[in-house]
N, C-alpha and C positions, 0 to 999 in steps of 0.2 A: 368841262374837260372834253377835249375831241382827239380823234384816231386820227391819222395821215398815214394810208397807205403808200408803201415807197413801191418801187417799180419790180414787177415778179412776174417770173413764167411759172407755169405750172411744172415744165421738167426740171426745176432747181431746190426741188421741195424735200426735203426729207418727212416733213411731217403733211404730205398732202391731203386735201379731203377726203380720198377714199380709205386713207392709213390711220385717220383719227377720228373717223367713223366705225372700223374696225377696232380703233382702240376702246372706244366708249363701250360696243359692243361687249367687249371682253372684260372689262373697268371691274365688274365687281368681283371677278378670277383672280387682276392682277399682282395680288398679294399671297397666294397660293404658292406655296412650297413647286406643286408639280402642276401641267397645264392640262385645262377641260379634255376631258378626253368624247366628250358629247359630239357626234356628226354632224350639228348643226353651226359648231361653232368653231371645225375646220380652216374654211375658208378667211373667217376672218383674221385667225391665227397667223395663215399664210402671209396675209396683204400684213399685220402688223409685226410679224419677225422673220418672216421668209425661213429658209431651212434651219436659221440659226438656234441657238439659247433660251430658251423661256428663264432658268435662274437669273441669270447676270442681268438679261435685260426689262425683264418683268417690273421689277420694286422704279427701275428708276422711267418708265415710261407711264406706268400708275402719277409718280409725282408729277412729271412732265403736262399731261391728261389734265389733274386737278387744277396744277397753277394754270391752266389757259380756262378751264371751268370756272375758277375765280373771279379772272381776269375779264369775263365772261358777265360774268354776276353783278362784278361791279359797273362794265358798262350800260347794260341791260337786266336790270335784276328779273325781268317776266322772263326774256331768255334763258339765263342761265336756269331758271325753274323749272324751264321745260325741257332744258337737255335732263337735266337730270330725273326728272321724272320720266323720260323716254328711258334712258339708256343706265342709268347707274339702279334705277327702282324698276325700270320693264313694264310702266302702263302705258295702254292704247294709247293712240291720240286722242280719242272721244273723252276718256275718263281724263286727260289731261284740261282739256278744251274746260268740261265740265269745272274739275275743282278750280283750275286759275280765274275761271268765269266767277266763282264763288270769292274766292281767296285779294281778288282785284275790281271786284265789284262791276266786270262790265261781262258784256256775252260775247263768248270766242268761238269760235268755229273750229273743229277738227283741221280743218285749211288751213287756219291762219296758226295755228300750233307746229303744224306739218311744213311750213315756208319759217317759222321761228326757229324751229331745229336745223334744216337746211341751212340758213343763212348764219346759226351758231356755228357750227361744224366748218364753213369757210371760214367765218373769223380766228377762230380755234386754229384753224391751218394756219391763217397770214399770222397770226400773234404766234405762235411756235418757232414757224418763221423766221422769226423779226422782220417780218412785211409792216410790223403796224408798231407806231410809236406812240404810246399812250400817256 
C-alpha cells in the first residue's frame, strides 16, 4: 500500500502542522466538558481554536486527531507509537527511544524518535488534508 501526495501549499491547510501539533498537545483535554486552564497550554489552545468554542469544537477535532493517528499507525506502526507516546502519554524522547528500542528489538536514538514525530505530524497534516491518497 503506498500514499500519493497530491499538490498543496501550506496556506490552503486548515489542519496545518503547526495546528495538529497543537492538537496532539491538547489531545488528552480534548474530551473535557471546559478547556485547560494551565498557562502552559494557552498557546496551543490559540493555534488550535483561535478565539472561538472549545464545546462545539473539542469532541470533533479529538475524532479528527485519532483518525489521522490511525491512519498513521497503519501506515507506519513505529510512527504512530511514537506520536503517541509523545503527545497523547507525555514521555521524553529518550524514554521513547528507549522502550520502542525494547519493544522492536533494534536501538533508536532520541534523534531518530525526534525526526519520527516531525515527519508524523506533517503526514497527519497532508492526510487531514486530503493531500494524501491511501
Amino acid at each position: 500500500m503506498s500514499a500519493v501526495i497530491t499538490e498543496s501549499t501550506t496556506t490552503d491547510r486548515y489542519y496545518s502542522p503547526a495546528k495538529v501539533r497543537a492538537l496532539l498537545v491538547l489531545y488528552p483535554y480534548l474530551a473535557d466538558a471546559k478547556p485547560p486552564t494551565d498557562t502552559d497550554l494557552q498557546l496551543p489552545m490559540r493555534r488550535a481554536f483561535g478565539p472561538g468554542g472549545w464545546k462545539e469544537e473539542a469532541l470533533a477535532k479529538k475524532a479528527d486527531i485519532s483518525r489521522a493517528l490511525n491512519a498513521l499507525s497503519t501506515r507506519r506502526a513505529w510512527a504512530g507509537d511514537a506520536m503517541r507516546l509523545r503527545y497523547c502519554v507525555g514521555l521524553p524522547l529518550r524514554a521513547i527511544a528507549e522502550g520502542l528500542s525494547r519493544s522492536y528489538g533494534i536501538q533508536l536514538s532520541h534523534e531518530t524518535v525526534r525526526v519520527w514525530t516531525v515527519d508524523g505530524i506533517q503526514f497527519m497534516s497532508d492526510y487531514l488534508c486530503g493531500k494524501l491518497i491511501l
